[in-house]
GUMIGU-752369 format. One record per residue (C-alpha): residue in three letters; z, y, x. Coordinates in pm, 1 decimal. Each point is the difference from the previous one (the first is absolute). Example, Ala and Ser with C-alpha at 12.3 -4.5 7.8 and 13.67 -1.06 7.14 Angstrom:
<recs>
resn|pz|py|px
ALA|780.0|-450.0|1230.0
SER|-66.0|344.0|137.0
</recs>
This chain:
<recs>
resn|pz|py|px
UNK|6935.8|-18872.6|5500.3
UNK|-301.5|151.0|175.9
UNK|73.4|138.4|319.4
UNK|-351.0|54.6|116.3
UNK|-18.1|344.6|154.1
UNK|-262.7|255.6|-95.3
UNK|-257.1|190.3|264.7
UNK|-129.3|316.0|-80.5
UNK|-334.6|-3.6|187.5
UNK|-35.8|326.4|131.9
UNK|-216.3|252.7|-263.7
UNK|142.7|-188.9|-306.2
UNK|-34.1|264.8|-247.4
UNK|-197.0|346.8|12.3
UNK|76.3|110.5|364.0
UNK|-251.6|-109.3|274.8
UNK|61.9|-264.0|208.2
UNK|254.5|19.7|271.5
UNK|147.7|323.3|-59.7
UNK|377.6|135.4|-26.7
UNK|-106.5|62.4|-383.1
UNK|-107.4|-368.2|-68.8
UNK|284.3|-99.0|264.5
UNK|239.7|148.0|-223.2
UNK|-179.2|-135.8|-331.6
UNK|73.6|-316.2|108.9
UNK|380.3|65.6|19.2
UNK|15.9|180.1|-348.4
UNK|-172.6|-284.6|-157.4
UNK|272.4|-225.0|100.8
UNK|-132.7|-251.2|253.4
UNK|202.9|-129.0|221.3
UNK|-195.7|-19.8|310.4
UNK|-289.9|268.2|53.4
UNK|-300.6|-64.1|219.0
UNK|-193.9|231.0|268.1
UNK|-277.1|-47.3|243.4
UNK|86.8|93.1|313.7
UNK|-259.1|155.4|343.0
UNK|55.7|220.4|326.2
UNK|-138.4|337.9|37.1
UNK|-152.0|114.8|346.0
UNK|355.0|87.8|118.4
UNK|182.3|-313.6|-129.6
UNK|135.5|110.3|-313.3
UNK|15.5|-269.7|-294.6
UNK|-199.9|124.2|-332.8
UNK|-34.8|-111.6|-306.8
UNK|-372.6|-81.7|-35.2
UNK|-206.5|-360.9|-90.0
UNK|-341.4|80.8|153.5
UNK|-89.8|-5.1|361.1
UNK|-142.9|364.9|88.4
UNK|-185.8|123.2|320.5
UNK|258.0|319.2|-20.6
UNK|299.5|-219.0|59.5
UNK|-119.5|-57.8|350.6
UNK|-107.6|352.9|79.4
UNK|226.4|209.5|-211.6
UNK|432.3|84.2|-0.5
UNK|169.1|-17.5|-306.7
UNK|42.2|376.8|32.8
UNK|-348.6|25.5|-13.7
UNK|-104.8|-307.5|-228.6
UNK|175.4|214.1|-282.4
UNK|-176.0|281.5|67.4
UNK|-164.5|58.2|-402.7
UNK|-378.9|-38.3|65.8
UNK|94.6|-336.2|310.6
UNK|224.6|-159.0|-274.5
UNK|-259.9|30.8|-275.3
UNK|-284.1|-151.6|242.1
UNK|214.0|-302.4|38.4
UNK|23.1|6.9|-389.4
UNK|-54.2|227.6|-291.2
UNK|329.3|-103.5|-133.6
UNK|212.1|200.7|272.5
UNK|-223.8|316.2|-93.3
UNK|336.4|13.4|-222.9
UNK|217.1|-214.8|182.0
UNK|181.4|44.9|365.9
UNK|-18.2|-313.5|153.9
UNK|330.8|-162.7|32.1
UNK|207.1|-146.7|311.8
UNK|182.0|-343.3|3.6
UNK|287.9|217.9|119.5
UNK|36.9|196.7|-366.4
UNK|-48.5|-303.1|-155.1
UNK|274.3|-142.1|202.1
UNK|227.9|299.5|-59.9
UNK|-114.5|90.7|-345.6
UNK|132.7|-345.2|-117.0
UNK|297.0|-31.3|262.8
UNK|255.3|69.6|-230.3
UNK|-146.3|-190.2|-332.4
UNK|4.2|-355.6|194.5
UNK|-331.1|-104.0|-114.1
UNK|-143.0|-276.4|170.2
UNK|-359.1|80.1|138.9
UNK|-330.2|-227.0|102.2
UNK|-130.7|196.1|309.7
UNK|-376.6|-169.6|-11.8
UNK|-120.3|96.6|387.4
UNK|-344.6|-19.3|9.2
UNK|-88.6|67.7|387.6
UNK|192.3|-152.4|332.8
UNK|76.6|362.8|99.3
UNK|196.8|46.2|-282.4
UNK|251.1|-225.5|31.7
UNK|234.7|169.3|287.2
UNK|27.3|333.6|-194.3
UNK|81.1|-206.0|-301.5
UNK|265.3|-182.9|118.8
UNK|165.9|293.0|223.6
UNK|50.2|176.9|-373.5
UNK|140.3|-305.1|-93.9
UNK|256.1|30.1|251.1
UNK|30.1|388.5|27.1
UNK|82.2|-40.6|-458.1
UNK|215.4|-362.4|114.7
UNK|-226.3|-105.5|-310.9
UNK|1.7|-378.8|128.7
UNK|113.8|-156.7|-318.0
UNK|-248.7|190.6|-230.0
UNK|-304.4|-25.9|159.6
UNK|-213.1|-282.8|2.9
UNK|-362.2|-7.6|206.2
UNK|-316.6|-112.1|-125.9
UNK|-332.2|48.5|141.6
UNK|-42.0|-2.3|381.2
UNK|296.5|-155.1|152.3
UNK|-99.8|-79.9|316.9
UNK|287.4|-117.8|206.6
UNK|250.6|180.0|-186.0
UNK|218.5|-331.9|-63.0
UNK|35.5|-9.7|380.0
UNK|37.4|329.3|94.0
UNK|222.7|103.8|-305.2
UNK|137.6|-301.1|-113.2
UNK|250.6|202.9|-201.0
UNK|-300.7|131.1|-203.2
UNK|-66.8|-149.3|-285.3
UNK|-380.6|-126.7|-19.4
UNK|-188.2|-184.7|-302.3
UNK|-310.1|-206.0|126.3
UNK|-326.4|86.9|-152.9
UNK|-174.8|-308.4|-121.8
UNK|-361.1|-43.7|-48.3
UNK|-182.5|223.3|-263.1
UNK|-257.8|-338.1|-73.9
UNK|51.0|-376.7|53.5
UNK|-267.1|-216.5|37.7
UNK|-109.1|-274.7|-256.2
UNK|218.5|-242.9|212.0
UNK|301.0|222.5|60.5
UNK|14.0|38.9|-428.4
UNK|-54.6|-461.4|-31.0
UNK|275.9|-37.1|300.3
UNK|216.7|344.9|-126.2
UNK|317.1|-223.8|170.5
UNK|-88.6|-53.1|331.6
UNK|-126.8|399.2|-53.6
UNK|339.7|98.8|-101.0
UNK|169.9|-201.9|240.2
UNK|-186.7|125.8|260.2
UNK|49.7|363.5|-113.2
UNK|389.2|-36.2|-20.9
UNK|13.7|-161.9|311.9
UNK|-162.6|237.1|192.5
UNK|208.3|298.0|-162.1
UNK|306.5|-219.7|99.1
UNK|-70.2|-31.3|367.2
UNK|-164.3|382.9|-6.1
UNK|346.3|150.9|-96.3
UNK|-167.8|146.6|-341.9
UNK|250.3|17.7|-289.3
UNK|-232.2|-94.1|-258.7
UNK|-352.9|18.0|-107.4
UNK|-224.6|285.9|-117.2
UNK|-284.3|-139.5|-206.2
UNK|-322.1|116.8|-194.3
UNK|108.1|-118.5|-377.1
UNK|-310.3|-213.3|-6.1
UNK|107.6|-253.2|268.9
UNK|369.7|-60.8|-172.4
UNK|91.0|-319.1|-162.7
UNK|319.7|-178.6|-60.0
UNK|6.5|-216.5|303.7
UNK|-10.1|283.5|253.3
UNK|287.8|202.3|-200.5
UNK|211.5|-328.3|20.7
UNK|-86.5|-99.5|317.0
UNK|112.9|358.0|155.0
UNK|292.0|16.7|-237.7
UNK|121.8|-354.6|144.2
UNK|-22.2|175.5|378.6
UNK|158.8|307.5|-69.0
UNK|-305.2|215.5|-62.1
UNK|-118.6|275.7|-242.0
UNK|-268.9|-2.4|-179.1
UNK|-223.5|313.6|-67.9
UNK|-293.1|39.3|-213.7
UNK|-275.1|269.5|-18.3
UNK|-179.9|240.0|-151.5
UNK|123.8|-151.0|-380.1
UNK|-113.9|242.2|-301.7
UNK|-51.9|-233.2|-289.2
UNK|295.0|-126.2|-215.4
UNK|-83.2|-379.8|-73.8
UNK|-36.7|-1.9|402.6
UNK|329.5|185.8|44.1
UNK|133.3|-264.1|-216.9
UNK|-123.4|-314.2|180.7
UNK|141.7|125.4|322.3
UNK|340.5|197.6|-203.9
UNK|41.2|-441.9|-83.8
UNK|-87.3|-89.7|293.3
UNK|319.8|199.5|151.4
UNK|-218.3|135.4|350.7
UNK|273.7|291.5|133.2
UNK|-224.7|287.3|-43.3
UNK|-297.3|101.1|-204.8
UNK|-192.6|285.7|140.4
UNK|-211.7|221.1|-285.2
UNK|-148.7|278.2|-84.4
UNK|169.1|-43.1|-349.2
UNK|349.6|27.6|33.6
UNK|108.8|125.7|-363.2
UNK|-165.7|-318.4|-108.2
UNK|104.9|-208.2|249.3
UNK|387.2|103.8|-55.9
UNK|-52.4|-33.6|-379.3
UNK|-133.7|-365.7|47.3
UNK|289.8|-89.3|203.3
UNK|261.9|206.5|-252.8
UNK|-155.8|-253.5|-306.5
UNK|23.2|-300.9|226.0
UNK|359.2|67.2|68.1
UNK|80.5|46.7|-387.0
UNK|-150.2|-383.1|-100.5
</recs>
């Protein structure tokens, strides 16, 4: 039985990128855990939004939505309000789907994990991204360790001591499992966690004979901008 859980990366079908139509998309295609990128406006409030922008730093969240600010940032909210961690915290309340909050600046993380608490959303939401200190602060938050988007020539001949060193250092940093770029995966890290208690997550996978290698490979989630496929993989696995 595969139990591997499927990601919708956030804009996994027609809808831009990190917006409460894509959010949504995610949850009618069926995934099970739906992720979002997560910054601060001028004022503190969380958004939905990947890239970095000068107007984040200068600008309110009142006014960042203003039509002609929102579409400087990025054509694709000419059509599209942008969207606040808090709807996507309420919006999915009730539904119990698990999300991947990936923070992408320091500032972010307080405003994050106040939602978290204000929506008692502990259970479903795991943190990717920027987690600086959050195991301390908040142990009761539950944190995935990035790993390393490249490893060296010697990292890939001594991929052991790597994944040894990786799991280790999740252990004593309070993470509950790993987040990983699907490139940097093999078997020995996935057992290695596995054998301490850790997940296993892998990103961005698209293709099916790499969805298969990792479906086999049992990692906890799979992270795509795919999901029909990805669910119809795992549906035929579970039928052999």
């Amino acid at each position: 039985m595969c139990n591997t859980l499927v990601a919708a990366h956030t804009g996994c079908g027609v809808y831009p990128d990190n917006t409460m139509a894509s959010f949504d998309e995610g949850i009618q295609l069926g995934a099970d855990i739906v992720e979002v990128d997560v910054r601060v406006s001028r004022d503190g409030i969380a958004i939905l939004l990947h890239d970095d922008s000068p107007y984040l730093h200068t600008h309110t969240f009142e006014q960042l939505n203003n039509p002609v600010i929102r579409s400087l940032i990025d054509p694709m909210y000419r059509d599209h309000e942008i969207a606040t961690l808090e709807q996507v915290l309420q919006f999915s309340d009730s539904l119990g789907i698990k999300l991947n909050l990936d923070i992408k600046s320091v500032d972010a993380i307080d405003p994050t994990v106040r939602l978290i608490y204000q929506f008692e959303a502990q259970k479903r939401v795991f943190i990717t991204g920027c987690s600086d200190n959050i195991t301390v602060r908040y142990p009761d938050i539950q944190v995935m360790l990035n790993t390393p988007d490249d490893l060296s020539m010697e990292q890939m001949e001594r991929y052991g001591d790597f994944a040894e060193a990786i799991c280790s250092e999740a252990l004593q940093g309070g993470y509950v499992g790993l987040n990983m770029n699907g490139f940097t995966c093999l078997p020995p890290i996935v057992i290695r966690a596995h054998a301490a208690g850790l997940m296993v997550w892998v990103y961005t996978v698209n293709f099916r004979p790499a969805m298969e290698w990792f479906l086999r490979m049992h990692v906890d989630a799979i992270t795509t901008r795919e999901p029909n496929d990805l669910i119809a993989l795992k549906n035929e696995l579970n039928k052999l």
